[in-house]
C-alpha positions, 0 to 999 in steps of 0.5 A, a space after each residue: 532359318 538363320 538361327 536354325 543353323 546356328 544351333 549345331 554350332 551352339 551346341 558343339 561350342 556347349 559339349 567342346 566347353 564341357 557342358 558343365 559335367 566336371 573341371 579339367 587339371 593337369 597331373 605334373 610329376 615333377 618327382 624323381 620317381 615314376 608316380 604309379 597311381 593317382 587318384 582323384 576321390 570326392 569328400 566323403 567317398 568310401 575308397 579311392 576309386 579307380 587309378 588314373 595312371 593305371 596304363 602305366 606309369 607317369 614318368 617323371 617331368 610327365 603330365 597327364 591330364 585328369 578331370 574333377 566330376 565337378 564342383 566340391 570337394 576332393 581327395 588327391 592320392 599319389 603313390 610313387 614306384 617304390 609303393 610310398 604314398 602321399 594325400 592332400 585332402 579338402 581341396 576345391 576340385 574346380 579351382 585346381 588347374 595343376 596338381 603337381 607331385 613332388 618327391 615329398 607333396 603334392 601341390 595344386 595351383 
């Protein structure tokens, strides 16, 4: 009976970690320009995909917190305010913790 009530528990731990669908990172404009899109595309993918600063811009010093779907690899895009772009391609999504945007890179950590 005791280990039936554990279960709701064991199963909120198991959703609150993820459950294994996809690896958390924190998008950090250290910039000196608004970042108006960003986007997150695994290898091979045709296209970018959605924006994920669609809502608006991310300011400089902001951050925002994005999501790989999971393991593999991925291409990062960032476009600035002023319509340049910058790529990094084959990086390891679920080994990126911080991807940050400087004002001539993108660097992951």
């Amino acid at each position: 009976m005791r280990a039936l009530r554990a279960l709701p528990l064991l199963l909120l731990a198991a959703a609150c970690a993820g459950g294994g669908r996809g690896c958390p990172a924190v998008l950090v404009n250290a910039s000196q320009l608004p970042v108006e899109q960003f986007y997150l595309a695994r290898a091979g993918a045709e296209g970018w995909g959605t924006d994920l600063v669609a809502a608006a811009e991310l300011a400089p010093g902001g951050t925002l917190p994005v999501r790989f779907e999971g393991e593999g690899r991925y291409g990062l895009r960032a476009v600035w305010a002023n319509g340049r772009a910058v790529e990094m391609q084959n990086i390891e999504g679920c080994r990126v913790a911080r991807i940050t945007v400087r004002d001539d890179a993108l660097q992951v950590e």
